[in-house]
N, C-alpha and C positions, 0 to 999 in steps of 0.2 A: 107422221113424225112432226111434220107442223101445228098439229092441234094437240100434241100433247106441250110444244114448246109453249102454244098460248094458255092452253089450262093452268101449268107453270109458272110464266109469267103471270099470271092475273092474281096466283095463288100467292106469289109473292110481292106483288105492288100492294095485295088486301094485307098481308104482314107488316110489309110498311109502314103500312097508314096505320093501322092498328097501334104500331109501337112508336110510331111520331105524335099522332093526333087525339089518345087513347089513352092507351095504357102510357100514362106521362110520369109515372113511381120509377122507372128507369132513370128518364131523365134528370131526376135529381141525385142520380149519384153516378155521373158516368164513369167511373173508373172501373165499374162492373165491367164495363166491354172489353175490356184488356182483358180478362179473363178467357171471356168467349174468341177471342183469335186463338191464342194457343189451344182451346176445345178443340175447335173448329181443324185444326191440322191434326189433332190425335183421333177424331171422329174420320177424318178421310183416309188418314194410316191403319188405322185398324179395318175401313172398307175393304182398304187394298190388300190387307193380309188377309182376312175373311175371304173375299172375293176377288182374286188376280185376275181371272179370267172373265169375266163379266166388269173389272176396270181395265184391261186392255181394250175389250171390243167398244166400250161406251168411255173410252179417255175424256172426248169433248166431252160429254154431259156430267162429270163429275167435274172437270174443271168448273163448268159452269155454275153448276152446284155451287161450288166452295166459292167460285169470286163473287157469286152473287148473295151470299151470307158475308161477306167478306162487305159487301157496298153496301149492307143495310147495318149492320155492327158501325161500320165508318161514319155512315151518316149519322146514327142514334147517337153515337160519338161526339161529333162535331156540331151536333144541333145546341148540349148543352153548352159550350163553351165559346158559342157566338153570342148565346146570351150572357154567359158571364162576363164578355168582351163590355157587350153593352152597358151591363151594372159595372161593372170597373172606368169606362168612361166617365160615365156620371156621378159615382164616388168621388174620383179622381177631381174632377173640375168643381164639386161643391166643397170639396176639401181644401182646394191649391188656387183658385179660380174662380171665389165665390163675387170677385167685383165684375165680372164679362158673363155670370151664367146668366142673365137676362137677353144675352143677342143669342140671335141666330148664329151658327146652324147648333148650339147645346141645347138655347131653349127649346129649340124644336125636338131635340131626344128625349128631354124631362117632359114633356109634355106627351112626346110620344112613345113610351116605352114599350109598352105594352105591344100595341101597332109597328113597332117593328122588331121586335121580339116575334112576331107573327108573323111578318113580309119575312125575317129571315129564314124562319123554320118551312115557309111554303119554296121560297128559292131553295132550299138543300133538298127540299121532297121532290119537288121539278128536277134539279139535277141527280136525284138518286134513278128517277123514271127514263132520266138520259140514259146514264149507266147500266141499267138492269136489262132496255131495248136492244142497247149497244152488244152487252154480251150475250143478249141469247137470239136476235136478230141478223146482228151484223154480218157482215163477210171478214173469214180470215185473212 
């Protein structure tokens, strides 16, 4: 049971990465993902109508299932709209703010966009790997 929970896990950290580091056409339009939560609930409801018997005996692992599409939707989610935080800072301050955008700590954002438009999407991939250990490692 423990080597199929790591096959699993690995199977879904590699989707992760795939849809954070990769396939980046999502991230330009995250409102897609709202789509996929409500999927995601009529994909497990029809499991359970299909199959009652085989989601009573495997409850946990379809939970599991589901919150951990549920943490990678989140995250794919939340990655574009830390960097629209970013670009919206920095609009912001050369629009309203253009006598102070030469001090720190703005200039250091214009300067570093890019690099942490990156530091952030690697902090949300870190804490999606918290997430994903949490629920299919942890104790109830």
């Amino acid at each position: 049971k423990m080597i199929a929970k790591m096959i699993i896990f690995i199977l879904l950290i590699f989707l992760n990465t795939v849809l954070i580091f990769i396939y980046k056409k999502w991230n330009e339009k995250p409102w897609i993902y709202l789509l996929f939560v409500p999927l995601l609930f009529i994909i497990s409801t029809v499991i359970f109508l299909l199959f009652p018997k085989l989601y009573y005996t495997e409850k946990d692992f379809f939970l599991k299932i589901l919150l951990s599409f549920m943490v990678i939707l989140g995250i794919n989610f939340i990655i574009p709209i830390s960097h629209h935080i970013i670009n919206v800072i920095i609009q912001f301050h050369e629009e309203n703010n253009s006598e102070n955008i030469n001090r720190n700590p703005i200039k250091f954002l214009i300067q570093n966009k890019e690099r942490m438009k990156y530091i952030f999407t690697i902090i949300w991939f870190v804490l999606s790997l918290v997430m994903l250990s949490g629920n299919w490692f942890g104790k109830k």
